[in-house]
Backbone as a ProteinNet text record, in pm:
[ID]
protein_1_A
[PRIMARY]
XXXXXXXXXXXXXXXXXXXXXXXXXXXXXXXXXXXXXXXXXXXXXXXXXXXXXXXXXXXXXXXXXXXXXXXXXXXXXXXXXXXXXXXXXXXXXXXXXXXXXXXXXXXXXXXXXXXXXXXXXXXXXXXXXXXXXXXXXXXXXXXXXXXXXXXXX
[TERTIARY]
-415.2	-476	-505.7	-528.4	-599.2	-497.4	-419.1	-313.6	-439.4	-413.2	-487.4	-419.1	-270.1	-145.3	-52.4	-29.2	61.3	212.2	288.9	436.3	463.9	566.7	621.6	557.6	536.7	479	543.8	518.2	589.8	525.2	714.7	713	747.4	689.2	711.3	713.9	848	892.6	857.2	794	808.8	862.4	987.2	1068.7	979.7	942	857.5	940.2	1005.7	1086.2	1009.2	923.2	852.7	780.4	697.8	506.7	520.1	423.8	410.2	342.5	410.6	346.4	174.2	118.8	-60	-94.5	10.5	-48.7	-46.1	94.4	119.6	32.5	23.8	-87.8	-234	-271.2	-415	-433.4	-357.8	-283.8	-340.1	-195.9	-207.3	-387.1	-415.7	-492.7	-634.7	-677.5	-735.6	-724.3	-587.6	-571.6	-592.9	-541.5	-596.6	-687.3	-814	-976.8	-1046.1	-985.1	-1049.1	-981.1	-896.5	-824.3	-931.9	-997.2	-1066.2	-993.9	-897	-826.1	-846.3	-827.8	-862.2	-756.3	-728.3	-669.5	-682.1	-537.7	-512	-437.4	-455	-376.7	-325	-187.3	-144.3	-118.4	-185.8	-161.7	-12.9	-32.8	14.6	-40.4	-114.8	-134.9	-281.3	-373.7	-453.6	-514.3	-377.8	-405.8	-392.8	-285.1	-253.2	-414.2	-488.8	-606.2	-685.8	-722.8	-818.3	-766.6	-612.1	-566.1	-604.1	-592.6	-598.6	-782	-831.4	-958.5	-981.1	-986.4	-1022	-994.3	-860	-812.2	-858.8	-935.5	-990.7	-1118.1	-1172.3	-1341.5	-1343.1	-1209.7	-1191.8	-1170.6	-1143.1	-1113.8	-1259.6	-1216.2	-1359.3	-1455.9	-1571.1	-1667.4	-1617.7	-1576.2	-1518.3	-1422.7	-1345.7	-1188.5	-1249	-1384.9	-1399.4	-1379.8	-1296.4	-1260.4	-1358.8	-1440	-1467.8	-1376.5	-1379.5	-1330.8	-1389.7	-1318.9	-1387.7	-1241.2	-1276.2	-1144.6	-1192.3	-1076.2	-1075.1	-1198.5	-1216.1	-1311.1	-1442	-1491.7	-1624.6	-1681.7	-1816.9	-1918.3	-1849	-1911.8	-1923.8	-1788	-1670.9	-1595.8	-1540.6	-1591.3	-1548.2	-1586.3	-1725.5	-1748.6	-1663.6	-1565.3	-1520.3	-1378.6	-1367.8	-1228.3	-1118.9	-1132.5	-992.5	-1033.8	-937.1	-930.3	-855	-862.1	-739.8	-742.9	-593.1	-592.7	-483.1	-439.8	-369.6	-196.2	-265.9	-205.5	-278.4	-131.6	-203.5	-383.8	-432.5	-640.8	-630.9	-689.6	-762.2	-848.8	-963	-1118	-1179.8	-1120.1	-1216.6	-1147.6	-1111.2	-1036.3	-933.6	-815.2	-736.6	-622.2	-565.3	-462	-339.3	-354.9	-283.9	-231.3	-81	-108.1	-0.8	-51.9	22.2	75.8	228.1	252.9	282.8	213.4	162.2	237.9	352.5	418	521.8	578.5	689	761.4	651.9	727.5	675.3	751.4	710.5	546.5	553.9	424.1	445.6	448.4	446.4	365.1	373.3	289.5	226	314.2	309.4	299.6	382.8	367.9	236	133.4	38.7	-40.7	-15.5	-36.7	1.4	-34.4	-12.4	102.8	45.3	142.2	207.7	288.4	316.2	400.3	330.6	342	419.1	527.8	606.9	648.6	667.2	755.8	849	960.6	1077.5	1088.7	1079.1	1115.1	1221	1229.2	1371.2	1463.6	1362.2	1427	1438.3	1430.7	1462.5	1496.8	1631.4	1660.5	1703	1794.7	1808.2	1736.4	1606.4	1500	1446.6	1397.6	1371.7	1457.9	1638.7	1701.5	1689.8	1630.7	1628.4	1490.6	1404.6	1274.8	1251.8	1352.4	1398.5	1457.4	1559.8	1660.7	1571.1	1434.4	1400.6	1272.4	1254.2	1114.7	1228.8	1348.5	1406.4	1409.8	1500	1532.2	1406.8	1306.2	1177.6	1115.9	1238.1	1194.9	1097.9	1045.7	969.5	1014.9	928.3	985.7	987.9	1130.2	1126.4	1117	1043.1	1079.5	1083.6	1120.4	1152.6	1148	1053.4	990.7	1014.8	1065.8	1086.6	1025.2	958	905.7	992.2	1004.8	1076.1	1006.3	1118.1	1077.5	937.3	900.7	822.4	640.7	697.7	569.1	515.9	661.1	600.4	695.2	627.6	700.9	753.6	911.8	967.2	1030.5	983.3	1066.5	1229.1	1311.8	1433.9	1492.4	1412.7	1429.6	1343.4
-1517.1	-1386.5	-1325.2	-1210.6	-1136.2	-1042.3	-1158.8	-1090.9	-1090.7	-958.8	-904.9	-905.8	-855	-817.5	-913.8	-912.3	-1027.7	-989.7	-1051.7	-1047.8	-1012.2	-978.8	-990.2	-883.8	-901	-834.1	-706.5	-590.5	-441.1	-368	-377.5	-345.6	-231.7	-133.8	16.2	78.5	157.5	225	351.2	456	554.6	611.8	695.4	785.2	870.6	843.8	968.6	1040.7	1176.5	1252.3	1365.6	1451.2	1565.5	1547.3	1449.3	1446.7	1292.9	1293	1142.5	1087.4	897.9	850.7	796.4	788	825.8	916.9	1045	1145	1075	1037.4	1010.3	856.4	824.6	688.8	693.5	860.9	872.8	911.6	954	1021.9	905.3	783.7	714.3	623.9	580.4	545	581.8	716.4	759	760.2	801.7	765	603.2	524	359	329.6	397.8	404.3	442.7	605.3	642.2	611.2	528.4	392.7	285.5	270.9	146.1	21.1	26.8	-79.5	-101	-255.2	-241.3	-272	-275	-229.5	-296.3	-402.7	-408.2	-375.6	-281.5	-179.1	-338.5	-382.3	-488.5	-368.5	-400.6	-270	-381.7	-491	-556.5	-641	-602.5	-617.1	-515.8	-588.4	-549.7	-392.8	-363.5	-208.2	-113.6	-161.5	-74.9	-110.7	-197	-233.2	-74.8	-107.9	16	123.6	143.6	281.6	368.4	281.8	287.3	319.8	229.5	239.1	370.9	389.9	558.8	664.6	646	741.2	792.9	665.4	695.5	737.3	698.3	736.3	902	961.9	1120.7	1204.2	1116.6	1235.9	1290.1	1436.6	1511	1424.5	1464.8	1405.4	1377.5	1500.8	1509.4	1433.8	1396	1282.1	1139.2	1162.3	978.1	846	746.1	645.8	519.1	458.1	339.2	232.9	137.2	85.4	-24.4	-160	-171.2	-314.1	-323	-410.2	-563.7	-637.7	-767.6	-890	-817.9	-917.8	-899.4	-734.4	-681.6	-769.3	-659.4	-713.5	-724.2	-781.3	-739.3	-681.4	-747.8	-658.9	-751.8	-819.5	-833	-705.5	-638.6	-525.8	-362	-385.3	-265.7	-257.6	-128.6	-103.1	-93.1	-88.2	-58.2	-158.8	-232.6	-349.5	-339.4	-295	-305.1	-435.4	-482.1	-654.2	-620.4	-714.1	-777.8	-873	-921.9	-955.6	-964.8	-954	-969	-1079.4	-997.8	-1061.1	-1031	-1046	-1012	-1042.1	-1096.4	-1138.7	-1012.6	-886.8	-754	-780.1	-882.1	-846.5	-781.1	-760.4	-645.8	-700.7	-572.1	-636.5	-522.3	-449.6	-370.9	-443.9	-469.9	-438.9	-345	-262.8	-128.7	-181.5	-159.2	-242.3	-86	-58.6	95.8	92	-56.6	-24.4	-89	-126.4	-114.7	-305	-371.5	-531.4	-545.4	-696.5	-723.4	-784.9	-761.2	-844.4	-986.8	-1060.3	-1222.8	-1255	-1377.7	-1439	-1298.2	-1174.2	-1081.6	-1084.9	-1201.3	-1183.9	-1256.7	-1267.1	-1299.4	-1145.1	-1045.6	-932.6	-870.5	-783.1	-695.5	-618.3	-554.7	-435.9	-448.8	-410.8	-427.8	-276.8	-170.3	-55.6	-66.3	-4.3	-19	176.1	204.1	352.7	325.5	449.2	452.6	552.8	509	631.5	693.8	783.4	837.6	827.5	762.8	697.1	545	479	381.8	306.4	369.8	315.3	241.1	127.2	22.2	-78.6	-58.4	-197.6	-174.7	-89.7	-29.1	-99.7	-134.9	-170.7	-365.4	-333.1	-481.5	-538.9	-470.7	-535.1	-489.7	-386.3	-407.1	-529.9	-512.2	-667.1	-821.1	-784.6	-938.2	-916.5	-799.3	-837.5	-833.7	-765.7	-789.6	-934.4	-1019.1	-1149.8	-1257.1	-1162.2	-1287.7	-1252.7	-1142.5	-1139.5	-1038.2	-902.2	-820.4	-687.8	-659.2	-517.2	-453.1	-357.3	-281.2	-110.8	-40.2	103.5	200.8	272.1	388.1	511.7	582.9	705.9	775.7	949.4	1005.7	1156.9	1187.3	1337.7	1427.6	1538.3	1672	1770.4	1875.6	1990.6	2067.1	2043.6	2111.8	2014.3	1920.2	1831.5	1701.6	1676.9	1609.4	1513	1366.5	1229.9	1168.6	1185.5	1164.1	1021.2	947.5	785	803.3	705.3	713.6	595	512.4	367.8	284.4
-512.4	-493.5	-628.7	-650	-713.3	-870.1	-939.5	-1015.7	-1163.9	-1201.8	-1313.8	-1478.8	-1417.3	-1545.9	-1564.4	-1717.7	-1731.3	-1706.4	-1639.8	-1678.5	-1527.8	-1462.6	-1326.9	-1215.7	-1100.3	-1052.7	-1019.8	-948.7	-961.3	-748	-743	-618.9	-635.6	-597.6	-595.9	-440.4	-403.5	-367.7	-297.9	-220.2	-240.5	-74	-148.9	-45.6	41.4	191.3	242.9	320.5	323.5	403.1	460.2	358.8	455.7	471.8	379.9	423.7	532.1	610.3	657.3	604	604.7	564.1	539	655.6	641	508.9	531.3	447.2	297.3	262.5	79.7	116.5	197.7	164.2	133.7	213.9	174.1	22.9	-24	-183.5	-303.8	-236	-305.7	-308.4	-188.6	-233.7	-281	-305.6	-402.1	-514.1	-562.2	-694.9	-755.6	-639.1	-705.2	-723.2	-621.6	-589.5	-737.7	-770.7	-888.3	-1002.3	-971.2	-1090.3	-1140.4	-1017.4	-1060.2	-981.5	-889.7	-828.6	-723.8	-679.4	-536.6	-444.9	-280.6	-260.7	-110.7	-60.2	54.7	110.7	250.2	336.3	428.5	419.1	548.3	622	767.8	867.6	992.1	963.3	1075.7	1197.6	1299.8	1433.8	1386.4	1472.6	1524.5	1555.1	1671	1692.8	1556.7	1457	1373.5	1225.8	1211.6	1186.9	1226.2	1327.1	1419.8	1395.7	1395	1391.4	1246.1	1117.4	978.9	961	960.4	989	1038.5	1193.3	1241.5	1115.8	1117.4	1006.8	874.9	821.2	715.3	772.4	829.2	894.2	908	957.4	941.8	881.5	786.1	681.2	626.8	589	536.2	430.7	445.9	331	189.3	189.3	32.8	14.2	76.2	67.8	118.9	142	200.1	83.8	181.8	68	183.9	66.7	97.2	150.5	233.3	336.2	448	457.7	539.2	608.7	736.3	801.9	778.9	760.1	696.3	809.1	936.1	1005.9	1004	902.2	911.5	798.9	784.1	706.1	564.7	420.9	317.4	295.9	355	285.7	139.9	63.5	-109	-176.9	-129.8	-150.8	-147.2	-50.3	-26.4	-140.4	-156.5	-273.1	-164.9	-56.1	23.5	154.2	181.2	300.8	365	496.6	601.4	636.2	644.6	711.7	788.4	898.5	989.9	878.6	774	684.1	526.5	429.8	292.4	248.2	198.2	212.5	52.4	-23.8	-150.1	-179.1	-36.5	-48.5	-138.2	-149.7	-228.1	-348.8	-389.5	-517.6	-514.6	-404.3	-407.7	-547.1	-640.5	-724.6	-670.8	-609.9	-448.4	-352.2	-295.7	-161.7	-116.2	-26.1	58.4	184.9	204.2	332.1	397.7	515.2	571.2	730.8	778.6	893.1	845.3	750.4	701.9	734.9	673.4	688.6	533.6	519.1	373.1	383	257.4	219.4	179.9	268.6	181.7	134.3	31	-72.7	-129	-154.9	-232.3	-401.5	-440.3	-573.5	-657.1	-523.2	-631.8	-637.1	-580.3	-603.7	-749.6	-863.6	-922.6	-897.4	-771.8	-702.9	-560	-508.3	-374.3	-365.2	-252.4	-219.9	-79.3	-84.3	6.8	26.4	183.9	168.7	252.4	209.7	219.6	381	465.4	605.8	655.6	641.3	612.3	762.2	895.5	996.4	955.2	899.3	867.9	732.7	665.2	519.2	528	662.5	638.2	587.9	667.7	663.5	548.9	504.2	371.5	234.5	279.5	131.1	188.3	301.7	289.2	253.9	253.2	173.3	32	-11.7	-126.5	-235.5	-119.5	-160.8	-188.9	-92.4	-60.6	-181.1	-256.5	-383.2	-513.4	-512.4	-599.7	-608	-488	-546.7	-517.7	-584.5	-607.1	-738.3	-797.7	-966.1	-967.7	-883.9	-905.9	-993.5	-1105.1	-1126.3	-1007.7	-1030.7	-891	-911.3	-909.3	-906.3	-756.5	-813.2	-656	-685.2	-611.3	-618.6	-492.8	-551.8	-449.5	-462.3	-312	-366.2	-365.3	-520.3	-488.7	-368.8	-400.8	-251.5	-289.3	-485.5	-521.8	-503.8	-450.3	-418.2	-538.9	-622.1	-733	-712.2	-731.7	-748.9	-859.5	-860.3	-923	-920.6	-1066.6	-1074.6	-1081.2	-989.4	-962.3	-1026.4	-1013.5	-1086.2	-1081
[MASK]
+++++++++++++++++++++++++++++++++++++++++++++++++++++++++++++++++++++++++++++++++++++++++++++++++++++++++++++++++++++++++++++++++++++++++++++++++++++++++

């Protein structure tokens, strides 16, 4: 897949407790967009494909992120790819895991975006556990009450 940077790949973390996750995912991936990065959403299954997709199709004009699902047209073209599983046909050096399983054959990724649900921190220290012992930098980010993401490690 699509590794850009030299040296170990970087699984990052982030704690979602008040905002939902959709929300800090639409966040993040603008900021990767007007990074210049590209970017695969693993949704899982099918339904959760369609569900991601809609989602972005609604948001206002002004917040629209290019997009397109891993069975459509032209998508090498698109900066953001919803798949069923990890794709980097767009070049992704991203991937966002957005229902909470790992990403395998992740480390040919750059990045691997994982959140933290504050109904579920077990599964959470266990897909922790499982990019640590494959040698990933690991950091973990959590939002304060004041709305700013703070690195924890």
């Amino acid at each position: 897949m699509a590794r850009t940077q030299e040296g170990r790949p970087i699984a990052r973390f982030y704690q979602v407790a008040a905002s939902s996750i959709e929300g800090v995912m639409i966040v993040l991936l603008h900021k990767l967009v007007e990074q210049g990065r590209r970017v695969c959403l693993v949704a899982g299954d099918a339904r959760q494909v369609r569900h991601l997709d809609d989602l972005l199709w609604r948001q206002p004009p002004d917040r629209f992120l290019p997009h397109g699902v891993w069975n459509g047209a032209d998508v090498e073209r698109q900066p953001v790819l919803i798949a069923e599983r990890p794709d980097d046909r767009n070049g992704a050096t991203v991937a966002m895991a957005v229902v909470g399983g790992l990403v395998d054959g992740s480390i040919e990724f750059d990045v691997v975006v994982d959140f933290v649900d504050a109904q579920a921190p077990a599964a959470a220290r266990e897909r922790y556990r499982y990019y640590q012992g494959r040698d990933f930098a690991m950091e973990y980010w959590f939002c304060s009450p004041e709305g700013k993401w703070i690195r924890k490690g």
